[in-house]
PyMOL CGO cylinders between C-alpha atoms (Angstrom):
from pymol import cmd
from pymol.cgo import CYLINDER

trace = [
    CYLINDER, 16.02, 23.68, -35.06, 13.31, 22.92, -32.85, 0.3, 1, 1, 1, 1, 1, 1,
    CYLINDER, 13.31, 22.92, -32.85, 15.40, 22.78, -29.82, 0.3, 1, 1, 1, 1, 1, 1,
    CYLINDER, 15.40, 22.78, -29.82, 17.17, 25.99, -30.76, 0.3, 1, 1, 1, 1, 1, 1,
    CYLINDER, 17.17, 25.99, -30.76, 13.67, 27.80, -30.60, 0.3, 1, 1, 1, 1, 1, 1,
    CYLINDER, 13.67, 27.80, -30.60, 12.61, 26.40, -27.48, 0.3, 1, 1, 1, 1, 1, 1,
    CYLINDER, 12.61, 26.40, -27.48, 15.71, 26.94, -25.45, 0.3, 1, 1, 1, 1, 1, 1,
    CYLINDER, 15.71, 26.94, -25.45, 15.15, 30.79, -27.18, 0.3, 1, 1, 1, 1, 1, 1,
    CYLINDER, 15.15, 30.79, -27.18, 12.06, 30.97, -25.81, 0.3, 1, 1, 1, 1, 1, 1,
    CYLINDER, 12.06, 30.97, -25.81, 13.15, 29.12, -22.43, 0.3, 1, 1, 1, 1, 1, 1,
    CYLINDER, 13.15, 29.12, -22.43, 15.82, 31.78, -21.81, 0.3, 1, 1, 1, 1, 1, 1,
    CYLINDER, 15.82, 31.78, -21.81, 13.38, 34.79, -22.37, 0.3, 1, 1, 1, 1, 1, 1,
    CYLINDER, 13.38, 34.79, -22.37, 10.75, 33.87, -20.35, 0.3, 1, 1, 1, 1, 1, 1,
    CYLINDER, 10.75, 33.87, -20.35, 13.11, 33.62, -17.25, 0.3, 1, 1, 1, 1, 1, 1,
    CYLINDER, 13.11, 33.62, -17.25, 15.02, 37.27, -18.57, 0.3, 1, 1, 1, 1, 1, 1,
    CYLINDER, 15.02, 37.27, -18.57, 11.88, 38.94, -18.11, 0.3, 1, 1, 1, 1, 1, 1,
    CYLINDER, 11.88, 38.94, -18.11, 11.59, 40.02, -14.35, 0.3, 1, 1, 1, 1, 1, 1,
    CYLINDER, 11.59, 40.02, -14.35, 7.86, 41.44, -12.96, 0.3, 1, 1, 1, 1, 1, 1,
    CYLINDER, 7.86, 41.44, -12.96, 7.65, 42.97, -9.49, 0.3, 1, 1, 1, 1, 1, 1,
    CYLINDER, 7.65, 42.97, -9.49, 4.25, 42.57, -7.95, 0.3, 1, 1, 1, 1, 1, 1,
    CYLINDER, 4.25, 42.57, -7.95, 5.08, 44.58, -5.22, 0.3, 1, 1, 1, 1, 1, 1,
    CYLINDER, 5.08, 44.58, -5.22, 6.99, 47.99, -4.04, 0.3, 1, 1, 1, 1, 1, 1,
    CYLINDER, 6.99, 47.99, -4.04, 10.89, 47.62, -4.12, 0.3, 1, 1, 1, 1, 1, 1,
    CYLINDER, 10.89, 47.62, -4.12, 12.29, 49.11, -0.67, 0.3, 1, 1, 1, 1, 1, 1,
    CYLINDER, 12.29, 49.11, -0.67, 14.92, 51.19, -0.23, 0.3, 1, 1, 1, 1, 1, 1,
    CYLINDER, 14.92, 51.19, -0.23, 16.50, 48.86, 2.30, 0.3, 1, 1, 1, 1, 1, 1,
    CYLINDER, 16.50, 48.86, 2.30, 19.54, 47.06, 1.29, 0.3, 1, 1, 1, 1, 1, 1,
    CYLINDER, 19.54, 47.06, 1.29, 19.20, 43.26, 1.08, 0.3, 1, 1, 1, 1, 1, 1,
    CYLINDER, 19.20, 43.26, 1.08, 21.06, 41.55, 3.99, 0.3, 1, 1, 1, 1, 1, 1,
    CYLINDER, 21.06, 41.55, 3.99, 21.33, 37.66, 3.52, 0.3, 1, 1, 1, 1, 1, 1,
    CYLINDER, 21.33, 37.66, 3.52, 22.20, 36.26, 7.26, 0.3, 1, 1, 1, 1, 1, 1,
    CYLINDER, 22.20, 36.26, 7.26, 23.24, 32.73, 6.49, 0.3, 1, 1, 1, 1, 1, 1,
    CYLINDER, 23.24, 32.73, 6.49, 23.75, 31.89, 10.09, 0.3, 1, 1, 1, 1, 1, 1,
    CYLINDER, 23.75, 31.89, 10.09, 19.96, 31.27, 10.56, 0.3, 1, 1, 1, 1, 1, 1,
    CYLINDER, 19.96, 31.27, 10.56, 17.31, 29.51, 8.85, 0.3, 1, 1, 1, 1, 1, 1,
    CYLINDER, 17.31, 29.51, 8.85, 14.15, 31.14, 7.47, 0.3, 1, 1, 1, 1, 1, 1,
    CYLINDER, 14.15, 31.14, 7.47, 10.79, 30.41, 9.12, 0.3, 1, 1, 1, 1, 1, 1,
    CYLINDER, 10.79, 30.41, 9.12, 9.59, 28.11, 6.35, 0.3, 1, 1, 1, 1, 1, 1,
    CYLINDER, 9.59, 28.11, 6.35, 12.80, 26.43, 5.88, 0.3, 1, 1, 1, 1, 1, 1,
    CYLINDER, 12.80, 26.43, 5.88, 12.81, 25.63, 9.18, 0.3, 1, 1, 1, 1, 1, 1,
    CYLINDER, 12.81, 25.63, 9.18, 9.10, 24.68, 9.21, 0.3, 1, 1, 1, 1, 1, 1,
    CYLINDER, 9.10, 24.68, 9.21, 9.64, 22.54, 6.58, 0.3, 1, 1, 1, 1, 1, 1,
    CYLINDER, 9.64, 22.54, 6.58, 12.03, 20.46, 7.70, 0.3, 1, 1, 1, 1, 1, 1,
    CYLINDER, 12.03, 20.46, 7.70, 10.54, 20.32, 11.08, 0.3, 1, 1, 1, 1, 1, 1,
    CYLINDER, 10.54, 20.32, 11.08, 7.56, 18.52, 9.08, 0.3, 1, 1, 1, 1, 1, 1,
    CYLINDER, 7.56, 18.52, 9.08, 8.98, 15.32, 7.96, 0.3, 1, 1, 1, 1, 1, 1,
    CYLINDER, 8.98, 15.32, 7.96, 8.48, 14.60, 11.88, 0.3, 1, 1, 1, 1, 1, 1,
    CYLINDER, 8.48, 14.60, 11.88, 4.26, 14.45, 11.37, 0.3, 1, 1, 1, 1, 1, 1,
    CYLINDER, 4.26, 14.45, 11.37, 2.73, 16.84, 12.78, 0.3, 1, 1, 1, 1, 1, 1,
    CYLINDER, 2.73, 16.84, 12.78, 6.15, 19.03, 13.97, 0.3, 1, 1, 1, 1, 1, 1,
    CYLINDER, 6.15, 19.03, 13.97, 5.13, 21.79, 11.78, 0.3, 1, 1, 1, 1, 1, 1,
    CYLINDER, 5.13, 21.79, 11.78, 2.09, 22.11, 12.73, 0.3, 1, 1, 1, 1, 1, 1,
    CYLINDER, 2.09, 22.11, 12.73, 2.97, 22.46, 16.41, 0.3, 1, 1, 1, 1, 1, 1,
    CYLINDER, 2.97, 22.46, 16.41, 6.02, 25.26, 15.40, 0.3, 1, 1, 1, 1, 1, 1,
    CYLINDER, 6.02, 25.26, 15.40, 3.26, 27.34, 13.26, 0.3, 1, 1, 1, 1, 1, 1,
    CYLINDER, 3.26, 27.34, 13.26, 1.00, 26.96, 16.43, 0.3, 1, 1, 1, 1, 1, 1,
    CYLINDER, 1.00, 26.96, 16.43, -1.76, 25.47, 14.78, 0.3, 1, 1, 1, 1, 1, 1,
    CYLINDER, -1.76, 25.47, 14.78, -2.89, 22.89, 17.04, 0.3, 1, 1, 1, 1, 1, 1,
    CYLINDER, -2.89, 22.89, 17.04, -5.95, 22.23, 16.11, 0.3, 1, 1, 1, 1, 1, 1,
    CYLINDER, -5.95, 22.23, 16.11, -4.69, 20.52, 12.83, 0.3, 1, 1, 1, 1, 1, 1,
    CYLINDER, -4.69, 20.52, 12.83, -2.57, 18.14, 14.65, 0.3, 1, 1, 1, 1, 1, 1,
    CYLINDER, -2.57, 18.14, 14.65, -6.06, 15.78, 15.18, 0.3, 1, 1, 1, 1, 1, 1,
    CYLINDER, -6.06, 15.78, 15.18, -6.40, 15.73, 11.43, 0.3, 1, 1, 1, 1, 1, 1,
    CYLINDER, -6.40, 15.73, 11.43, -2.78, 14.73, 10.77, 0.3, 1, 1, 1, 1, 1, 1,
    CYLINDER, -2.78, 14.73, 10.77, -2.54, 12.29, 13.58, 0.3, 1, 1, 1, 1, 1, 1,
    CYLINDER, -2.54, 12.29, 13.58, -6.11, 10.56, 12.60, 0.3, 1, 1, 1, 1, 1, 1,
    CYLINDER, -6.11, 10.56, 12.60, -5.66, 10.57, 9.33, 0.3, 1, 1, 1, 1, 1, 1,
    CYLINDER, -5.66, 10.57, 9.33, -2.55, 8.60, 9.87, 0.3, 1, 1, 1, 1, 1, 1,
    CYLINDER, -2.55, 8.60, 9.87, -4.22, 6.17, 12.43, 0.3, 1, 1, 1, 1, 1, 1,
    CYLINDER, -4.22, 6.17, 12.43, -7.09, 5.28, 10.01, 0.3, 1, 1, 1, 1, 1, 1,
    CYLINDER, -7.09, 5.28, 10.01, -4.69, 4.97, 7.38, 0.3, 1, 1, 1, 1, 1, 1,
    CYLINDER, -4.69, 4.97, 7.38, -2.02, 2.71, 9.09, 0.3, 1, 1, 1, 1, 1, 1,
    CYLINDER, -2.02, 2.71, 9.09, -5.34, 0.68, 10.14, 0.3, 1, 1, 1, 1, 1, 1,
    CYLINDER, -5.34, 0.68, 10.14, -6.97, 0.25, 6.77, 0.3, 1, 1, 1, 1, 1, 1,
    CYLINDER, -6.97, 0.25, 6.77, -3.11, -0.89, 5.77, 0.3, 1, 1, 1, 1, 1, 1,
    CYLINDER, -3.11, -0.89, 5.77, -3.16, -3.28, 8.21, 0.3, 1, 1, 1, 1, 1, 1,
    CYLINDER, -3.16, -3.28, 8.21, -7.20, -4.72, 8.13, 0.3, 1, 1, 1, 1, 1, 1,
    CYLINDER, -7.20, -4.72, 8.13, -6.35, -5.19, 4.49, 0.3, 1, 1, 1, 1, 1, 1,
    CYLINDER, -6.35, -5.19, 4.49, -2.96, -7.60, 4.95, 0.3, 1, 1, 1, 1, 1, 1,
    CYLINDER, -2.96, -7.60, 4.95, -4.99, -9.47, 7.17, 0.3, 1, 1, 1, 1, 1, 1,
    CYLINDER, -4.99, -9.47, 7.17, -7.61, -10.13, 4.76, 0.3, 1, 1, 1, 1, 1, 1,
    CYLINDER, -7.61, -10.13, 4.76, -5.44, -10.72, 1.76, 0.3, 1, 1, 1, 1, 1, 1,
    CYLINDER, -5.44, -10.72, 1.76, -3.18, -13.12, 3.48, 0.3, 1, 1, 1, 1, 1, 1,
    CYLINDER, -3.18, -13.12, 3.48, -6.05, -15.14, 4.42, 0.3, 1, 1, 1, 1, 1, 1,
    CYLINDER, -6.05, -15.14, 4.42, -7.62, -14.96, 0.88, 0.3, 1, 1, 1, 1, 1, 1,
    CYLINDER, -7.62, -14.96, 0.88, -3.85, -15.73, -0.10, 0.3, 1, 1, 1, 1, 1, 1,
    CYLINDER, -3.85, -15.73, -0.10, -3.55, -18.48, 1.97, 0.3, 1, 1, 1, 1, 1, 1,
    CYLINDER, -3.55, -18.48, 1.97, -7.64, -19.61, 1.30, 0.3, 1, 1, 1, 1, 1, 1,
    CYLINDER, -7.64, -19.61, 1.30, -6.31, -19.73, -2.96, 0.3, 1, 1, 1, 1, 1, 1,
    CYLINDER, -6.31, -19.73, -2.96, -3.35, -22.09, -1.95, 0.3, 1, 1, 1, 1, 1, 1,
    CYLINDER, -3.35, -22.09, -1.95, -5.18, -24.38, 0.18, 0.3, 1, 1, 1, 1, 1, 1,
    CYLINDER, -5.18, -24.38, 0.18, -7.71, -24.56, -2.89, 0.3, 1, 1, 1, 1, 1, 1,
    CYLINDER, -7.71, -24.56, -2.89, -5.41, -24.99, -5.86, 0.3, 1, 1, 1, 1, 1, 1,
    CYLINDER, -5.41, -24.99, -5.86, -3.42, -28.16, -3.38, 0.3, 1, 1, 1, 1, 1, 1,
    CYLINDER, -3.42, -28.16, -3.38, -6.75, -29.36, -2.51, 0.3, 1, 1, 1, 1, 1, 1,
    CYLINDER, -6.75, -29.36, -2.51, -7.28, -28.98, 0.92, 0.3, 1, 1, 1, 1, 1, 1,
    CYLINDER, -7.28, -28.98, 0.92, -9.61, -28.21, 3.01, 0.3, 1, 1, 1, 1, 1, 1,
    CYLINDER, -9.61, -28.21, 3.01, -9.86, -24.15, 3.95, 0.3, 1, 1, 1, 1, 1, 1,
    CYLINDER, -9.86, -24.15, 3.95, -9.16, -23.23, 7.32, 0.3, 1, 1, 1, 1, 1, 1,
    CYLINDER, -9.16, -23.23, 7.32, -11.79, -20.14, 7.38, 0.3, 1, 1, 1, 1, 1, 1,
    CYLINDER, -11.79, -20.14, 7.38, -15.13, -22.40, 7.13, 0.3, 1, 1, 1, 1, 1, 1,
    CYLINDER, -15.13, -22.40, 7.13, -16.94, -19.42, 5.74, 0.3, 1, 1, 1, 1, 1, 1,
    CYLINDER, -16.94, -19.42, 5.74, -14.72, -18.98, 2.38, 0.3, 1, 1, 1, 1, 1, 1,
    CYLINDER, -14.72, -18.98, 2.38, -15.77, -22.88, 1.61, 0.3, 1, 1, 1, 1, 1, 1,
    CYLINDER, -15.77, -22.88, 1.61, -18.50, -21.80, -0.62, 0.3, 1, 1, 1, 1, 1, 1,
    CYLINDER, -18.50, -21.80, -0.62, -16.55, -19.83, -2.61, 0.3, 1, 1, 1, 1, 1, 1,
    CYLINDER, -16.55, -19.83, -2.61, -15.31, -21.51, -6.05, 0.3, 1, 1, 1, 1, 1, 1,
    CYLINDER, -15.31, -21.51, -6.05, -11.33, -20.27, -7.23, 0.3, 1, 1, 1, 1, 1, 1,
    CYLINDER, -11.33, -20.27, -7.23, -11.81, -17.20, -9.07, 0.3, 1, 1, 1, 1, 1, 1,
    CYLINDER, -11.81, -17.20, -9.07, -14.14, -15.82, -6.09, 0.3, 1, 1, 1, 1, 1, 1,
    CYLINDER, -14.14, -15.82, -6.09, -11.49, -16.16, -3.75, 0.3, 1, 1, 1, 1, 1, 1,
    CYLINDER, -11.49, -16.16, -3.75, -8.97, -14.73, -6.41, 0.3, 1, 1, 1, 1, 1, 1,
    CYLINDER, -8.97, -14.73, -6.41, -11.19, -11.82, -6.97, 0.3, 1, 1, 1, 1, 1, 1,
    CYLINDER, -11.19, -11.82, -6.97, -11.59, -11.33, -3.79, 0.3, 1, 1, 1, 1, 1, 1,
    CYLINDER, -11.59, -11.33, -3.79, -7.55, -11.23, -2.95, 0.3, 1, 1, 1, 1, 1, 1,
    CYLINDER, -7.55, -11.23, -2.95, -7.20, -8.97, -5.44, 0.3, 1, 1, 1, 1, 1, 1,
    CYLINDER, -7.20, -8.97, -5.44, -9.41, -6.65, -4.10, 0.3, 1, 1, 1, 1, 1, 1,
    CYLINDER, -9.41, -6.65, -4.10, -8.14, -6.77, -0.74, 0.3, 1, 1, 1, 1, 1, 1,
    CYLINDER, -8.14, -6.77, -0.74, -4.63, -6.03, -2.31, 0.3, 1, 1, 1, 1, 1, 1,
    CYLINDER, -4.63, -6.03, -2.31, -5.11, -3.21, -4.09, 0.3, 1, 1, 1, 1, 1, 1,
    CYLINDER, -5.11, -3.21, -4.09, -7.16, -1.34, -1.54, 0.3, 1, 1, 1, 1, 1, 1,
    CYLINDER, -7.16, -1.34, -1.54, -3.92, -2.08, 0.55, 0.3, 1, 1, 1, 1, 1, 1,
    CYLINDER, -3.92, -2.08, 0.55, -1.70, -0.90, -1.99, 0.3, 1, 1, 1, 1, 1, 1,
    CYLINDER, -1.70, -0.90, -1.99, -4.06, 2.07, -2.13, 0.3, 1, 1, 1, 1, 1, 1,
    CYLINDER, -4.06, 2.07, -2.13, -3.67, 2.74, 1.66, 0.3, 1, 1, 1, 1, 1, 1,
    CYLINDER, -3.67, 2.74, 1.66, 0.20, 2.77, 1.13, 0.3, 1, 1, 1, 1, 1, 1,
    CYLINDER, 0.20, 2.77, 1.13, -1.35, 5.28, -1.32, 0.3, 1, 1, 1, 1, 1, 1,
    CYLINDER, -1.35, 5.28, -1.32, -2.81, 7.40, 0.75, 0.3, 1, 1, 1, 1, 1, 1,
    CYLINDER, -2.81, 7.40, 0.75, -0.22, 7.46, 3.72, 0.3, 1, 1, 1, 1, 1, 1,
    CYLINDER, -0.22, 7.46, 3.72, 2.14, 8.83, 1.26, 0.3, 1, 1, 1, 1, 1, 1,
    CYLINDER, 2.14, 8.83, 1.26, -0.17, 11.47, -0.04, 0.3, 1, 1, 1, 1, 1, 1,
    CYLINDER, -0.17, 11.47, -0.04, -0.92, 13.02, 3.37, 0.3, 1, 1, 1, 1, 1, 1,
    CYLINDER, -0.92, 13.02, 3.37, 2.45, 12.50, 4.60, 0.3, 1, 1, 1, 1, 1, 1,
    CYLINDER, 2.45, 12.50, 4.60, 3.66, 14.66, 2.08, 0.3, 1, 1, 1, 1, 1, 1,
    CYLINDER, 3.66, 14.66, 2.08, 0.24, 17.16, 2.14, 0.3, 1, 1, 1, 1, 1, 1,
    CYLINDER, 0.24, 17.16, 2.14, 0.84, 17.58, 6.01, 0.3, 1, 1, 1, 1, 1, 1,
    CYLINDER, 0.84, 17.58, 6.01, 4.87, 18.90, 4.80, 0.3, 1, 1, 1, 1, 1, 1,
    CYLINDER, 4.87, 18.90, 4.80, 2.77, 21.10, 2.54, 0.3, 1, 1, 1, 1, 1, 1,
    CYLINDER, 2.77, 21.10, 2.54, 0.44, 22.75, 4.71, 0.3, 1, 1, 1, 1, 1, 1,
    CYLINDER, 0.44, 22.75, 4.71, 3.30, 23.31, 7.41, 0.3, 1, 1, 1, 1, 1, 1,
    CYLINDER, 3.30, 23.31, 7.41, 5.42, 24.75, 4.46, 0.3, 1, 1, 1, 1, 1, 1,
    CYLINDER, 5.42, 24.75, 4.46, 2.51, 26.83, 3.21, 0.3, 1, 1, 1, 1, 1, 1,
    CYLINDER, 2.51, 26.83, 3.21, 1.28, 28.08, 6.58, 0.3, 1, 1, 1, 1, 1, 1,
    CYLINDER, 1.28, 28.08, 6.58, 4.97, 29.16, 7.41, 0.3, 1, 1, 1, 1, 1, 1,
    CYLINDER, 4.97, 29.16, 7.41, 5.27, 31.19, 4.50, 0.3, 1, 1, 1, 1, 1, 1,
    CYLINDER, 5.27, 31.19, 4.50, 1.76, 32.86, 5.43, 0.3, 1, 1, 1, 1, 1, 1,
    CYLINDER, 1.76, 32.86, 5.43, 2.33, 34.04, 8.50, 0.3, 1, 1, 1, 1, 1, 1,
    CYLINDER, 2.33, 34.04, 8.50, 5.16, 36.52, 7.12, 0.3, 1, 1, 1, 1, 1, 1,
    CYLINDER, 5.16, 36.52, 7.12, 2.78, 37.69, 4.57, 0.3, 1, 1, 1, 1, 1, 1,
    CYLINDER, 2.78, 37.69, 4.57, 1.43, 41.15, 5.54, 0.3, 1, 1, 1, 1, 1, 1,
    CYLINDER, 1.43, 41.15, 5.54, -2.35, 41.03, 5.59, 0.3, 1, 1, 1, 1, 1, 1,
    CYLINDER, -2.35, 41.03, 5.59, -3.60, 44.67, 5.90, 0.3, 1, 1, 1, 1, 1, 1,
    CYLINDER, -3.60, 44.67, 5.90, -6.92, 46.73, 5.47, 0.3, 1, 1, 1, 1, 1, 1,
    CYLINDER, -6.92, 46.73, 5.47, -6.03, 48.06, 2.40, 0.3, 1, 1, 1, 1, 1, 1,
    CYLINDER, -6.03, 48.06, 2.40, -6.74, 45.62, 0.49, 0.3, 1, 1, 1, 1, 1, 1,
    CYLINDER, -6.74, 45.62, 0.49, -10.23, 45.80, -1.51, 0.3, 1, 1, 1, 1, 1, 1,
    CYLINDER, -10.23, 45.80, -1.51, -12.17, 43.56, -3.78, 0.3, 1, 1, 1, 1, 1, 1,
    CYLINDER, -12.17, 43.56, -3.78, -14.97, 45.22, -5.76, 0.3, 1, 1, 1, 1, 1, 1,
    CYLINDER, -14.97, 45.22, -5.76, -17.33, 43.06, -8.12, 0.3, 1, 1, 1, 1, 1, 1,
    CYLINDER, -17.33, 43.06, -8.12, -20.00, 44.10, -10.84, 0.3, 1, 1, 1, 1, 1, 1,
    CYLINDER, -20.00, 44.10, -10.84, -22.16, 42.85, -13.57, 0.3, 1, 1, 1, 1, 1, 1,
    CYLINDER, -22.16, 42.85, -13.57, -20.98, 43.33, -17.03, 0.3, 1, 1, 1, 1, 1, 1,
    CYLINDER, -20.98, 43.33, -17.03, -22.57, 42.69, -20.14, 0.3, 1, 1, 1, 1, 1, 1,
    CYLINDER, -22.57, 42.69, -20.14, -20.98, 42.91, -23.55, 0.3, 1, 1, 1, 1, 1, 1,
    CYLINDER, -20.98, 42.91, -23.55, -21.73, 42.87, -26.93, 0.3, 1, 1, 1, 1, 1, 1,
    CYLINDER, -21.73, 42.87, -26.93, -19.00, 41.20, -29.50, 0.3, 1, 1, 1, 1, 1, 1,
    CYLINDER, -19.00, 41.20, -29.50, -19.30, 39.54, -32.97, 0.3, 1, 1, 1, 1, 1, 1,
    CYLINDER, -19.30, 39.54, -32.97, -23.72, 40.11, -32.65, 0.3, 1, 1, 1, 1, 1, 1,
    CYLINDER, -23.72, 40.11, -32.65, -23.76, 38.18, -29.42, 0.3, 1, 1, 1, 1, 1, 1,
    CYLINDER, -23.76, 38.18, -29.42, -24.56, 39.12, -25.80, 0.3, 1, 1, 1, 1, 1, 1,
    CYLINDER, -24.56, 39.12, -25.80, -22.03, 38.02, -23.41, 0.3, 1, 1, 1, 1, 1, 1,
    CYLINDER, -22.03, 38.02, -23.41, -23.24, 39.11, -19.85, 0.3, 1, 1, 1, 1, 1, 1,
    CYLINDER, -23.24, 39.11, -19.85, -20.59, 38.30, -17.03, 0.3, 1, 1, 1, 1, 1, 1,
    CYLINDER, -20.59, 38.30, -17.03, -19.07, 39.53, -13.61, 0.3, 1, 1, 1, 1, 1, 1,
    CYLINDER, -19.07, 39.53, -13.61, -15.79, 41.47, -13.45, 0.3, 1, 1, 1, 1, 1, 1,
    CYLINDER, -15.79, 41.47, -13.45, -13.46, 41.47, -10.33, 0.3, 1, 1, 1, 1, 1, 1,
    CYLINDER, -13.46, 41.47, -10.33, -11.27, 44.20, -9.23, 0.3, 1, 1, 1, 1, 1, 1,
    CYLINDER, -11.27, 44.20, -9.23, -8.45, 43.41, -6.63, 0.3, 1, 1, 1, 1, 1, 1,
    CYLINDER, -8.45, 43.41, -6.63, -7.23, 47.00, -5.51, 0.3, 1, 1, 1, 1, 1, 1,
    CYLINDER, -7.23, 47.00, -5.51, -3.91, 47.30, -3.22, 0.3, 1, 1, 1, 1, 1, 1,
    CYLINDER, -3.91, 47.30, -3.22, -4.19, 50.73, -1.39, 0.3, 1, 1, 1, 1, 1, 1,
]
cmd.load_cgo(trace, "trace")
């Protein structure tokens, strides 16, 4: 029964159409021999930093490209260090000696700790390279789809205090208005 209401309720909500905007007169003409601008920009952007260059936003390309460097080196700083702690736990649980004189002092569940650590901040950088692989893909997307958006002066925001009085209590606020002219 359950199921029956919500698949109900599923197919209403996508019957009812709202149009935020004025509906031309022009006829709709779908040309399927060439790609829209954020198509296109979007799969431009699993090459990083493609996008950015086709929306002509240079400046971004710095942020994309460093943010992969420091990544890809905090990936790599953090292998080091675990395979040595890796290596450092194995030496100690056969009994030898350690080959990094400066981890001697260190008793089994320091260095295990330790290795630990060093792995999941790796695993965290994988993390992270991932993330802004797929934000850079975004922003391309996003900025694509912007630049056909018609930004005009007609467009107004007015602001002012309100204060209301409901159930005996004083509620004082701010409204917005967002006009299209």
């Amino acid at each position: 029964m359950l199921k029956k209401i919500l698949f109900i309720l599923c197919v209403l909500m996508l019957a009812n159409t709202a149009y935020a905007q004025k509906v031309e007169d022009k006829p709709y003409v779908s040309d399927t021999t060439k790609w829209s601008r954020p198509k296109k920009v979007t799969f431009l952007a699993f090459v990083p930093g493609l996008g950015q260059i086709y929306n002509k936003k240079y400046w971004k390309l710095p942020i994309v490209y460093g943010g992969f460097a420091a990544l890809i080196y905090s990936v790599t700083f953090y292998q080091k260090q675990y395979d040595d702690l890796r290596q450092a736990v194995k030496d100690r649980n056969a009994g030898l000696t350690l080959t990094d004189p400066s981890l001697e002092p260190l008793d089994i569940a320091n260095l295990v700790s330790f290795r630990d650590f060093y792995r999941e901040n790796r695993d965290l950088s994988w993390i992270g390279i991932g993330a802004l692989y797929g934000l850079q893909i975004m922003d391309a997307a996003v900025d694509a789809h912007l630049q056909e958006f018609d930004v005009t002066e007609n467009l107004s925001l007015r602001w002012q205090p309100d204060y209301r009085i409901q159930y005996g209590q004083a509620f004082l606020g701010a409204t917005f208005t967002f006009t299209l002219k």
